[in-house]
Steps between C-alpha positions, in 0.01 A plus 500: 500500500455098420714284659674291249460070605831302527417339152400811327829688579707167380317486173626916476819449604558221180267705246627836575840297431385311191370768291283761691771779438718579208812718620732667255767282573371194423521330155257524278296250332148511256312365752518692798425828260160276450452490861563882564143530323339197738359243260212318587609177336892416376608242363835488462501132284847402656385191618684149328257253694148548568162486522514821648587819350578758799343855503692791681204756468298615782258218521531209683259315257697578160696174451489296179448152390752346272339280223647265290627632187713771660899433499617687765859616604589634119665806459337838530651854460866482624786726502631353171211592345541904589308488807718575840220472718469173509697230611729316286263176595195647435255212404178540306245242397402373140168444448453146244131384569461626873384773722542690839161529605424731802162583702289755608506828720813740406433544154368865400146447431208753352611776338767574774870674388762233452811417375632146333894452501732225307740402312457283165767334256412585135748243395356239679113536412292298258305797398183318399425473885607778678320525869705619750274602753111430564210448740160642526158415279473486121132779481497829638752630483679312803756322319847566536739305229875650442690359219840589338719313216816632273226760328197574714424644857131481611254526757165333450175558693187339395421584175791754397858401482725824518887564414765532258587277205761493271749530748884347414605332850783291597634351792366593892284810485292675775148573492270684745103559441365736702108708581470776626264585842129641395499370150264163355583519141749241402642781203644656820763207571860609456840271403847503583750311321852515613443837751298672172172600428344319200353712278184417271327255656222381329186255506642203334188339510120624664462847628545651824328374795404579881738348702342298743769225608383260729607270782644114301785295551744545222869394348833633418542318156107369391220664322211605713234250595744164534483470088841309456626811244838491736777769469776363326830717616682623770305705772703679803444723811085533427396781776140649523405842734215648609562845341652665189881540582576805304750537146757610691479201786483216216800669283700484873385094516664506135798671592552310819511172306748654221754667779394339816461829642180515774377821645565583863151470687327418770170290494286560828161395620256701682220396680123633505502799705106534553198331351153511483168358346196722416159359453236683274287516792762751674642221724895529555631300503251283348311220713275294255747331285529100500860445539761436794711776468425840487705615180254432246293691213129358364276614246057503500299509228237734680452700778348246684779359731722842473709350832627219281626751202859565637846712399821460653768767578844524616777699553910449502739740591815552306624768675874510495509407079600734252310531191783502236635190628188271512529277215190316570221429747267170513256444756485160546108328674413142537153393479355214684133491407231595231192456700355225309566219227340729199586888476802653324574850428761738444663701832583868457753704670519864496626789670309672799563912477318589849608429852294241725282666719652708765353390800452142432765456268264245316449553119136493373358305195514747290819667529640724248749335240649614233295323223750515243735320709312166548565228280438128566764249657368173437188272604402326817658150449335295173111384471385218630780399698359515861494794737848438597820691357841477468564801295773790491404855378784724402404863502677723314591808700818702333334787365266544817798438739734790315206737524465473908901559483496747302212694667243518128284280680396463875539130621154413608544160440293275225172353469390155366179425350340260268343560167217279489236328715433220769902504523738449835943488570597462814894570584722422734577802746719377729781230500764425266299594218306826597494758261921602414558796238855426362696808388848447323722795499807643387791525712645855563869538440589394902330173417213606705127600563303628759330195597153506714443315857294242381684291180322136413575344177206257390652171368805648278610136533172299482545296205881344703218439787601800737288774622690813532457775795691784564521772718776781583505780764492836371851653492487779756 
């Protein structure tokens, strides 16, 4: 067991206290039903002064800049308006000539599952310029542009711009995008507005292409690309995850902001039970990469240096969850390098189905996955930027975490790799932001779960400046 530092175990004491848990007895509000699914950038847009516009999310890099030409402190969706979760003061900002912009290394990137959350006011929008939500490049399939006005909901990605037209809206209404794990083709994004599926989405313009969203700053309320086409409307409670939350998850975001109603659960943290690099030469764990730490992954070309051509693995145990009640799983991994100033390429995760070697309890390069799992979470920090990285991966791990509950899959752990050549990551592996898979569940009717020994939430509070660790005995 870790020993928990004086500072660490303040910081707990205050998060766990803030928002970490949502009991059944506490009144419920919209946004702590947003954090229940652990957001890795939220911006609530209550601020009335700026410059800056405060993220709640899991990141500690996720706060925005206030530009002129946003009015802040206006009113967003209030009680009087039909929504009980939020507060009869709930502000919102207009957007005149302005933008929030924000920066890089939360945002889902490559063709990785996602989900994009907000709320819009139809009466409020000059529908000729409708961006509500961008960042990423204009070629290739790596832009990411959302818009929505009184008649049109969209998504637009580099040469395609999907969604539903024709639409009759009016006052506050809630939209959430989302893409699903293992997929690239942008006609798999689904929509949500006000806790329902959108049916008939279409190309509104271009075709379907590979989704292949890269690592740009961006703004809440401007075009891609810093073009001046500003939003002109009312923008609230913008929240992005590194997952798809499911139907049911986004109707209950819905429903919390209609009734105030929040569902009893727990959010706990779980830190990396075993890990291990492999090197194609048979080396475990592996000794020829170039980095400090030794969490890290690298790709060759050839077989030439086949020391330097590295997979990581790594194992968590849940032990003491139930499978019914897991709501959701992310594992969260910083990454700190890219081995040089050049290479990017996409990072893929995917499920290990054999046990580490018995005696050694080391994995080898090439063990077994299941290949239908694997799917790709993002790319090593952007091109050209300089070997060093400040970048958060979210993993999504639901599906994977309910089948070691459940007992339809063995949990082996997962393995990273990269898809390409002359590639590196390095992670952090230890400290406050080693490797943390988050699991929110549902409360059983006592108000509580079985808990493990070893609980650490990541940064539920990063974006108010607080780290959050936390860690409860077993109950005997």
């Amino acid at each position: 067991m870790r020993t928990l530092s004086p500072n660490t175990f303040l910081g707990l004491l205050v998060g766990v206290a803030l928002c970490a848990t949502v009991s059944a007895a506490e009144a419920g509000l919209y946004h702590q039903e947003v954090l229940i699914d652990n957001p890795m950038a939220y911006y609530r847009l209550e601020e009335t002064t700026g410059p800056t516009a405060s993220s709640i999310g899991l990141v500690t890099i996720a706060d925005g800049s206030i530009q002129t030409g946003v009015v802040l402190g206006q009113a967003g969706p209030r009680p009087a308006d039909g929504f009980a979760g939020f507060a009869a003061t709930n502000n919102a900002p207009r957007f005149t000539a302005g933008e929030i912009d924000f920066g890089t290394g939360f945002m889902p990137t490559g063709a990785a599952p996602r989900t994009y959350e907000l709320w819009f006011n139809a009466d409020a929008v000059t529908p000729e310029i409708q961006s509500v939500l961008s960042y990423g490049q204009n070629a290739g399939g790596r832009r990411i542009n959302i818009s929505a006005d009184n008649s049109t909901i969209a998504i637009a990605v580099s040469g395609e711009n999907r969604g539903k037209t024709g639409l009759s809206l009016s006052g506050w209404n809630h939209l959430a995008i989302t893409f699903p794990k293992g997929q690239t083709s942008t006609s798999n994004w689904k929509m949500y507005l006000n806790g329902d599926p959108v049916t008939g989405l279409t190309s509104i313009a271009g075709s379907p292409q590979t989704l292949n969203t890269n690592d740009q700053p961006g703004a809440i309320g401007e075009n891609a690309f810093g073009s001046g086409a500003y939003y002109k409307g009312l923008i609230d409670e913008v929240a992005v995850y590194q997952g798809e939350l499911s139907a049911d998850r986004i109707k209950a975001h819905y429903d919390a902001a209609v009734t105030g109603a929040v569902t009893p659960s727990q959010t706990t943290g779980f830190a990396m039970d075993e890990f291990q690099t492999a090197a194609k030469n048979g080396e475990s764990p592996a000794t020829g990469g170039q980095f400090a730490g030794p969490l890290y992954i690298r790709e060759r070309s050839n077989d030439a240096t086949p020391e330097f051509e590295v997979r990581a693995f790594m194992k968590f145990d849940v032990a003491g969850l139930d499978a019914d009640d897991v709501l959701n799983a992310t594992l969260l991994m910083h990454e700190t390098s890219k081995l040089n100033d050049v290479n990017q390429a996409q990072i893929f995760a995917a499920l290990v189905t054999d046990d580490w070697d018995a005696t050694s309890n080391k994995p080898t390069f090439d063990q077994a996955v299941d290949s239908a799992s694997e799917f790709r979470i993002g790319q090593n920090g952007a091109a050209s930027a300089g070997p060093d990285v400040d970048r958060y991966f979210g993993i999504e791990m639901t599906d994977w975490v309910k089948d070691w509950l459940s007992g339809s899959a063995s949990n082996y752990g997962l393995r990273l790799r990269f898809g390409d050549a002359h590639v590196g990551a390095a992670f952090d592996e230890s400290g406050d932001f080693a490797p943390r898979l988050i699991v929110t569940s549902v409360r059983s009717a006592t108000g509580v779960i079985p808990e493990p020994s070893t609980l650490v939430v990541w940064s539920l509070l990063g974006g108010l400046g607080m780290g959050l660790g936390w860690r409860r005995q077993r109950t005997k």
